[in-house]
C-alpha positions as CSV (number, residue, x, y, z in Angstrom):
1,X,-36.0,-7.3,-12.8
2,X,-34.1,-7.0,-9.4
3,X,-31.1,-5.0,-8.8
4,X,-27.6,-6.0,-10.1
5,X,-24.2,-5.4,-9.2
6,X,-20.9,-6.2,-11.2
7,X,-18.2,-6.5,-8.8
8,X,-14.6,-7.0,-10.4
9,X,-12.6,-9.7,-9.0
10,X,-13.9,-12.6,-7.5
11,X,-10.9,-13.4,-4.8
12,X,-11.4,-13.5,-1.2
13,X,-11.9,-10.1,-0.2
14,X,-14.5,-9.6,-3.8
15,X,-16.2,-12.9,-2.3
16,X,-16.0,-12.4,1.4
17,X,-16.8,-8.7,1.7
18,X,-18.3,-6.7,-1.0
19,X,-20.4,-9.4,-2.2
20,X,-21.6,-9.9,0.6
21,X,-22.6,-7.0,1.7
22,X,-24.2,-6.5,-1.7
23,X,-25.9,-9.7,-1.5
24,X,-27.5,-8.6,1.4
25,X,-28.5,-5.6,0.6
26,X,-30.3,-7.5,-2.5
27,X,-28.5,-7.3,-5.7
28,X,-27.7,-9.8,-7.7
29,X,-23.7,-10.1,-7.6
30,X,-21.9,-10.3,-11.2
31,X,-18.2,-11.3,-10.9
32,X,-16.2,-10.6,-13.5
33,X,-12.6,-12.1,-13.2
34,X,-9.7,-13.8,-15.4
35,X,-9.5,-17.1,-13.7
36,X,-11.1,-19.7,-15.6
37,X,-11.1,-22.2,-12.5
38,X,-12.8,-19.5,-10.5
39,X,-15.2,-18.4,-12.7
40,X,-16.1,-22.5,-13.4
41,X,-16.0,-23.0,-9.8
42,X,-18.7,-19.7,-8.6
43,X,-20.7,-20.7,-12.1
44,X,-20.9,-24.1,-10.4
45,X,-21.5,-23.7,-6.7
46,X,-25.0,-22.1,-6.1
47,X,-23.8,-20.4,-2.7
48,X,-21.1,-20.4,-0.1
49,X,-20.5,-19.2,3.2
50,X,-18.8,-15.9,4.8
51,X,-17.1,-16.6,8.0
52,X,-16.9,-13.9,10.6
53,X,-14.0,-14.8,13.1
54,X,-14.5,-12.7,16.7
55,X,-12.3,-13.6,19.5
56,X,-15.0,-14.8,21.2
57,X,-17.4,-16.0,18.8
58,X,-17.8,-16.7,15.4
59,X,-21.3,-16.1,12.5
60,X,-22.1,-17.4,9.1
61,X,-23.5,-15.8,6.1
62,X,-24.4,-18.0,3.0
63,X,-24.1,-16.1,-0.5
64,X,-26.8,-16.9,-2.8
65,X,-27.6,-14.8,-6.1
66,X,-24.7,-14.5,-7.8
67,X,-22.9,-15.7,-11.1
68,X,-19.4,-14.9,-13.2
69,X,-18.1,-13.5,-16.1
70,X,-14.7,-14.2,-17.5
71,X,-14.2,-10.7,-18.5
72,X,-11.0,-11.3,-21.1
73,X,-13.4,-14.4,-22.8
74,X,-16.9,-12.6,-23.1
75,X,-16.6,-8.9,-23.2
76,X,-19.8,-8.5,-24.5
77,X,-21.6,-10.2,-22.2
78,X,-20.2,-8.1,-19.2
79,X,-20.3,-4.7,-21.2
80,X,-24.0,-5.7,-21.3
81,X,-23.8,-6.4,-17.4
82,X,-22.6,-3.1,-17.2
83,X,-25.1,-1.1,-19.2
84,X,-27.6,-1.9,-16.8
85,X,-26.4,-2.5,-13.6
86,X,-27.2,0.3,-10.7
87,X,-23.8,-0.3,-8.9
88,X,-20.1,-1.2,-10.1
89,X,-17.7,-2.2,-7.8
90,X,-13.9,-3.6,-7.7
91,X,-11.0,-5.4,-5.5
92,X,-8.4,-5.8,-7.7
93,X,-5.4,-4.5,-6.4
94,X,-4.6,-0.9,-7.5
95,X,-2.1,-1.9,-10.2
96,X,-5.2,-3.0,-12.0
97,X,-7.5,-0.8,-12.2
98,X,-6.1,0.5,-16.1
99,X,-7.0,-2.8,-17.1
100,X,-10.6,-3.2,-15.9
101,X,-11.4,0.2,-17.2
102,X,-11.8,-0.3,-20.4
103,X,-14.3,-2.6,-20.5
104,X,-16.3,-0.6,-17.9
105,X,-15.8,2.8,-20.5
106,X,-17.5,0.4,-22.4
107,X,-20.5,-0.6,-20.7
108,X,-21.3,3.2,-19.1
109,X,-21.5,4.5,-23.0
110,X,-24.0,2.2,-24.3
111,X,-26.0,3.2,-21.1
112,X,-29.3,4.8,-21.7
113,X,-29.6,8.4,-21.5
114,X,-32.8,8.0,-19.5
115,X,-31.3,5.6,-17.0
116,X,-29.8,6.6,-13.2
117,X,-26.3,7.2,-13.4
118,X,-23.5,3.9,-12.7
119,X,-22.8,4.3,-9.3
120,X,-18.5,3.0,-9.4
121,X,-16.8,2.4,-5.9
122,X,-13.4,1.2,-6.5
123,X,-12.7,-1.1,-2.9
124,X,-8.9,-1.0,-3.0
125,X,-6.1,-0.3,-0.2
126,X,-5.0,2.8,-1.9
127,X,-5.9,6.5,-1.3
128,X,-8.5,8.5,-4.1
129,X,-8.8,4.9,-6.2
130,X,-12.5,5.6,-7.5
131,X,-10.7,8.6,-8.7
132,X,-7.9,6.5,-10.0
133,X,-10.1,4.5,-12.1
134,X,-12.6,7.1,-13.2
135,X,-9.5,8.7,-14.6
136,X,-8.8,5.5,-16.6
137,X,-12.0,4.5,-17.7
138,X,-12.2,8.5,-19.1
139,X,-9.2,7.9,-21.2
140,X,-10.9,4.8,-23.2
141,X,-14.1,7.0,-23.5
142,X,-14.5,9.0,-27.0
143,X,-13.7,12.9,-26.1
144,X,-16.6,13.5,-27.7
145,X,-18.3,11.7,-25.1
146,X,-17.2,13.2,-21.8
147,X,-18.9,16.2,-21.7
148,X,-21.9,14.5,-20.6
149,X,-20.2,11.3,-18.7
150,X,-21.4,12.5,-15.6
151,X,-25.3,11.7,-16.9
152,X,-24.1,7.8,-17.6
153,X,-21.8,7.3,-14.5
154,X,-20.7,8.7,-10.5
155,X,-17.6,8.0,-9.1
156,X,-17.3,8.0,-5.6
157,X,-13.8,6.6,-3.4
158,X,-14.1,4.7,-0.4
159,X,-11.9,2.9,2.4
160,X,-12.2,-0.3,3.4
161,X,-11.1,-2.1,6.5
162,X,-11.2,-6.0,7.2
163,X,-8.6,-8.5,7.6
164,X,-8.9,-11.5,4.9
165,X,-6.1,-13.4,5.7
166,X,-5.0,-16.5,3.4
167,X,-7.7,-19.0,3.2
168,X,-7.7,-23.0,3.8
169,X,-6.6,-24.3,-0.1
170,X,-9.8,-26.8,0.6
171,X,-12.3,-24.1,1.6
172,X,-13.8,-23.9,-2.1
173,X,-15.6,-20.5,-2.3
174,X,-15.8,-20.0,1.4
175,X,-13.9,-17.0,3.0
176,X,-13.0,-16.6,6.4
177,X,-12.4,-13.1,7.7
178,X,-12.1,-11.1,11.0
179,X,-15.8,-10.0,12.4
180,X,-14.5,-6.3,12.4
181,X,-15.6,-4.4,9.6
182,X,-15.4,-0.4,8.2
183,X,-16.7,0.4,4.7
184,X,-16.9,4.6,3.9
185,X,-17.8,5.8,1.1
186,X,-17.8,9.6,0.1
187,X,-21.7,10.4,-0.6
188,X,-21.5,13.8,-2.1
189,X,-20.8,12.3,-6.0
190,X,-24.4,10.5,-5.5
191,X,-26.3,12.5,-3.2
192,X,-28.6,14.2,-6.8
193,X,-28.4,10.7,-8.2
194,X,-29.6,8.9,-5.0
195,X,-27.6,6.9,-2.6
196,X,-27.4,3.2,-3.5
197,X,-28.6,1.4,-1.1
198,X,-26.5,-1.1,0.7
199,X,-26.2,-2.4,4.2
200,X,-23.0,-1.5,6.2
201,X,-21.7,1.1,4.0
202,X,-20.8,4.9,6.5
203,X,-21.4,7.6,4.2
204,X,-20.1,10.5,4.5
205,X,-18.9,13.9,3.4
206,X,-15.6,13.9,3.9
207,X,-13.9,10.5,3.7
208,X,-9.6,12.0,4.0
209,X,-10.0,11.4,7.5
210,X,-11.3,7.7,7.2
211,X,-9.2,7.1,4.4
212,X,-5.5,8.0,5.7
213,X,-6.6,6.6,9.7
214,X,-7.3,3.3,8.2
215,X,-4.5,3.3,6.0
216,X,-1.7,4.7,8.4
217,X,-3.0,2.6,11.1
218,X,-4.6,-0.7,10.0
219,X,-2.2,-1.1,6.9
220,X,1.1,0.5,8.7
221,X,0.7,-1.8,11.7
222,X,-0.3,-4.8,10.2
223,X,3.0,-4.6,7.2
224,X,5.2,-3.1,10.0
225,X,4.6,-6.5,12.0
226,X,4.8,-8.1,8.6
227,X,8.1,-7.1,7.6
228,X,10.2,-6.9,11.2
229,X,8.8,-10.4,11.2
230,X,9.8,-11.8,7.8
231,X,13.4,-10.4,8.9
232,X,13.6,-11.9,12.2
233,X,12.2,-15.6,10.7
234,X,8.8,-15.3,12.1
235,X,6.2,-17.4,10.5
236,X,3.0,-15.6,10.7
237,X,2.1,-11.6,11.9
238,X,0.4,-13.1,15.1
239,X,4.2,-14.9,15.8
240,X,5.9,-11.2,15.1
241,X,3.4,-9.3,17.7
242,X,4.6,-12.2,20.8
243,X,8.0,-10.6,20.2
244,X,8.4,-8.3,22.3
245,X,11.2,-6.3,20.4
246,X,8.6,-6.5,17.3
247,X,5.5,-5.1,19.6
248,X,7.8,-2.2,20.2
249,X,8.4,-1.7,16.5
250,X,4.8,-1.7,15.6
251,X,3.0,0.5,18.7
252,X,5.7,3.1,17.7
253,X,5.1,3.6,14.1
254,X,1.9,3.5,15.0
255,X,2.5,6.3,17.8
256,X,4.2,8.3,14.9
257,X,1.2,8.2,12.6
258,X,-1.3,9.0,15.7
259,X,0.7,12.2,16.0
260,X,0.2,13.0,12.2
261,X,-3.5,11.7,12.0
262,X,-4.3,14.2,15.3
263,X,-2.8,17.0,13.9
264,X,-4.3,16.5,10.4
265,X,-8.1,15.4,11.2
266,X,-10.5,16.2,13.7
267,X,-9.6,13.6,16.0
268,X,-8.6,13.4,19.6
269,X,-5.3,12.2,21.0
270,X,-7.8,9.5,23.3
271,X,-9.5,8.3,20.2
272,X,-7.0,7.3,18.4
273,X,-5.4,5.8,20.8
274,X,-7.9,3.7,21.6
275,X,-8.2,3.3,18.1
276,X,-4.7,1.7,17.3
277,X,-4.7,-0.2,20.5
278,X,-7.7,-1.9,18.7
279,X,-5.9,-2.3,15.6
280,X,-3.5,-4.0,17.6
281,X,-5.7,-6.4,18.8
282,X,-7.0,-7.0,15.2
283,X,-3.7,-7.8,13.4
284,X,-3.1,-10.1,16.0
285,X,-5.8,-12.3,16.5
286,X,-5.1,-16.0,16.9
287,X,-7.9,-16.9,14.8
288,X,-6.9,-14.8,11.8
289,X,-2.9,-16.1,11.7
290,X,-1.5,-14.7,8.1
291,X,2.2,-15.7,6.8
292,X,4.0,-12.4,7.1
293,X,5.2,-13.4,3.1
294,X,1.9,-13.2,2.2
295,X,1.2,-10.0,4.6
296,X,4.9,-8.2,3.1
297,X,4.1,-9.0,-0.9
298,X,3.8,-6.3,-3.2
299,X,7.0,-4.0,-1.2
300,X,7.3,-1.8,-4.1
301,X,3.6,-0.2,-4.1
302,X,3.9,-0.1,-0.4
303,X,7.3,1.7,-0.2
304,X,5.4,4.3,-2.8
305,X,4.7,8.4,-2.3
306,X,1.2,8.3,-0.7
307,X,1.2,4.4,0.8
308,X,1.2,3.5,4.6
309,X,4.9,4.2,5.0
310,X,6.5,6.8,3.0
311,X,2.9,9.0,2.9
312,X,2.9,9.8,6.7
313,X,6.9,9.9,7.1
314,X,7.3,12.4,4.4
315,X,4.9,14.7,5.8
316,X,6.0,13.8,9.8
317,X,9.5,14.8,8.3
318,X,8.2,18.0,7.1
319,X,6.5,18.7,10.4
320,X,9.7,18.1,12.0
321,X,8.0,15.1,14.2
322,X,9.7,11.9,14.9
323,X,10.0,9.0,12.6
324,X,12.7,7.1,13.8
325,X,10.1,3.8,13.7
326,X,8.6,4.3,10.7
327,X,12.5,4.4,8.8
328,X,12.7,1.3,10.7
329,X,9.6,0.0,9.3
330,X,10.7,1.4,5.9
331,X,14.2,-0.4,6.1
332,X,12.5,-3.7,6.8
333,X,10.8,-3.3,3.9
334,X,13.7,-2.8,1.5
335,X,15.1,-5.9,2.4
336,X,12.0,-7.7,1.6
337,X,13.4,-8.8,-1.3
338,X,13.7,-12.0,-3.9
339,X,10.6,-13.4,-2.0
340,X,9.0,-16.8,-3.5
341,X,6.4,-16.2,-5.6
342,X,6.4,-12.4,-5.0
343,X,7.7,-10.6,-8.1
344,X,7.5,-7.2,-6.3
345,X,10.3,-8.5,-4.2
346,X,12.5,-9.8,-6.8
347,X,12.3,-6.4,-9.1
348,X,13.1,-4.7,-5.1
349,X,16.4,-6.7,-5.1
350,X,17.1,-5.9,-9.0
351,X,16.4,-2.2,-8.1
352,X,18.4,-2.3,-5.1
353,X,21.3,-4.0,-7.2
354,X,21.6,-1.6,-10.0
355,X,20.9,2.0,-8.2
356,X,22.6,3.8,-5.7
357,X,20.7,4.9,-2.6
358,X,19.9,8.6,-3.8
359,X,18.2,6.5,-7.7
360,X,16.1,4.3,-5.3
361,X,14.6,7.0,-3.0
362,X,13.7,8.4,-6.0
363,X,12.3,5.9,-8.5
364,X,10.7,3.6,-5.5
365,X,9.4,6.2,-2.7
366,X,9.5,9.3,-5.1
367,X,11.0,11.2,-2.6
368,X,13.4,13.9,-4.4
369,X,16.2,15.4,-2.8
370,X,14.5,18.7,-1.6
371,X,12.0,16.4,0.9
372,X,13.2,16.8,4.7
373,X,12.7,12.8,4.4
374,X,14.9,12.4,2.1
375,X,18.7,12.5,3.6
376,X,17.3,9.9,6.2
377,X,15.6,7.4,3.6
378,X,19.1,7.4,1.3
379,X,20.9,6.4,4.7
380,X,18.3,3.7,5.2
381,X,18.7,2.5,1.6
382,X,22.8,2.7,1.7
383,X,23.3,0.4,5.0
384,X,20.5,-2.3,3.3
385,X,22.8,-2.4,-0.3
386,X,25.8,-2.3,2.0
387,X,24.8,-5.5,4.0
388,X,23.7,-6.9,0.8
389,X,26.7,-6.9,-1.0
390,X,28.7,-8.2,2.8
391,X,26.7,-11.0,2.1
């Protein structure tokens, strides 16, 4: 029997990186998902291709080796999955992550005693997520059964870094992405168990350093150009970065975070430099052109204590370094709001309707009012309500 993987969530970044990275490392790919259509459609298709987009040049990978479960309709099947599968993975969006746990819980206690440890890596924009879920899938496990959860099942967190942009509605299972690619993934929690083998993953000891670079750079830049765009009626991120008001916007948030990330982590002021220049490049490559809607969804999560804005002003603030472009950033984002088929947006605008500025900072940023950021981000939040209620 070869070696299998579940991977929750079979969407275009589940499909178009994980899997395929997994795939060619030789498992056998498990989705497990909610979609019916989806699940029909991969149960259907018996492979489909990657799509690496370089600005000069473009490669193909065809999946093969893979089936889905629909996870809410056959339980069983998947906590069966589970139980002996080497590796469990997940792209679901952090929000999601309590409701995907309990079915894993159940799948890592009917695991043999005998058997190697569930290797979990939870692949999710969001800081300590493995830890996130392993907290979850702990509280649907029996007490009695945690003293020895560490025999059935490793957690490990990881950061990710490609750009998936939205995908032609006719391309099927296909996925198109950027040829740029960063997975880490903190080894220590597997190093006695023994290191899963797949292709393309950095291991290392410490991953903080990979983690908050790629999410104050990658993230901040790409949502900063997202959300000065949506508010000056650009249509997609790579129309935002030809403006040269919004270029401006984005290299100085990103300045602001440099200074943070080279203070914080053992990094030079060259490399990462050199290192947001590329991001630069990345977010805005012709070939990968993303609707900043679809780029600026989900503003409440991203205006939250440890994202890509509020995480590395809080603790600029506290530093007493500049932030001036990352409150503009910020500001942008608040008036993301009562976007089409974004409910983030539209519980934004009820928030921003029935609070005043000091209630927002601190149920949407959770910024209280003893954080240096604070006076600055209530200022921020009064002249958005103000225009709103002009208009």
């Amino acid at each position: 029997m070869g070696k299998t993987a579940v991977h929750f969530g079979a969407g275009n970044i589940g499909r178009g990186f994980v899997a395929c990275f997994l795939h060619n490392s030789g498992y056998e790919v498990i989705f497990a998902d909610v979609v019916d259509a989806l699940i029909d459609r991969i149960n259907a298709t018996p492979s489909y291709k990657v799509i690496e987009v370089g600005v000069d040049a473009t490669a193909e990978n065809t999946i093969t080796n893979y089936r889905a479960i629909n996870s809410k309709t056959h339980e069983e099947d998947l906590i069966e999955e589970i139980r002996n599968a080497e590796v469990v993975t997940c792209s679901v969006g952090p929000n999601i992550l309590k409701f995907i746990a309990p079915v894993i819980a159940k799948g890592i206690d009917r695991r043999s005693a005998d058997a190697t440890p569930l290797h979990v890596i939870a692949c999710e924009n969001a800081i300590g997520a493995t830890d996130t879920l392993a907290k979850f899938i702990k509280e649907n496990t029996d007490p009695d059964r945690l003293e020895d959860h560490h025999l059935r099942a490793r957690y490990a967190n990881s950061a990710i870094d490609r750009i998936v942009p939205a995908q032609d509605p006719n391309a099927g299972l296909d996925v198109t992405l950027e040829k740029f690619f960063e997975w880490v993934v903190e080894k220590t929690p597997f190093e006695d168990i023994g290191i899963p083998d797949i292709k393309g993953i950095n291991w290392v000891d410490n991953l903080q350093p990979f983690i908050e670079r790629k999410l104050y750079t990658v993230n901040t830049g790409h949502a900063t150009a997202a959300y000065h765009g949506y508010n000056r009626r650009k249509s997609t991120v790579y129309d935002a970065l030809q403006d040269k008001d919004i270029m401006a916007e984005v290299r100085g948030a990103l300045m602001e975070t440099k200074n943070l990330l080279v203070s914080k982590h053992d990094v030079s002021e060259d490399q990462q430099t050199a290192y947001l220049e590329r991001i630069i490049r990345r977010i805005g490559n012709p070939h990968l052109e993303d609707a900043v809607e679809r780029v600026g969804r989900a503003p409440l999560r991203k205006l939250s204590r440890k994202e890509r804005f509020i995480g590395p002003a809080a603790e600029l603030a506290e530093n007493g370094q500049p932030i001036k472009y990352l409150l503009d950033a910020i500001e942008m984002c608040f008036r993301f709001q009562n976007v089409e088929e974004d409910d983030e947006s539209k519980e934004l605008a009820k928030i921003m309707s029935e609070n005043t500025p000091e209630d927002v900072v601190s149920k949407v940023c959770g910024i209280q009012s003893r954080d240096k950021i604070y006076p600055q981000l209530v200022e921020r939040v009064k002249r958005v309500q103000d225009d709103s209620r002009e208009d």
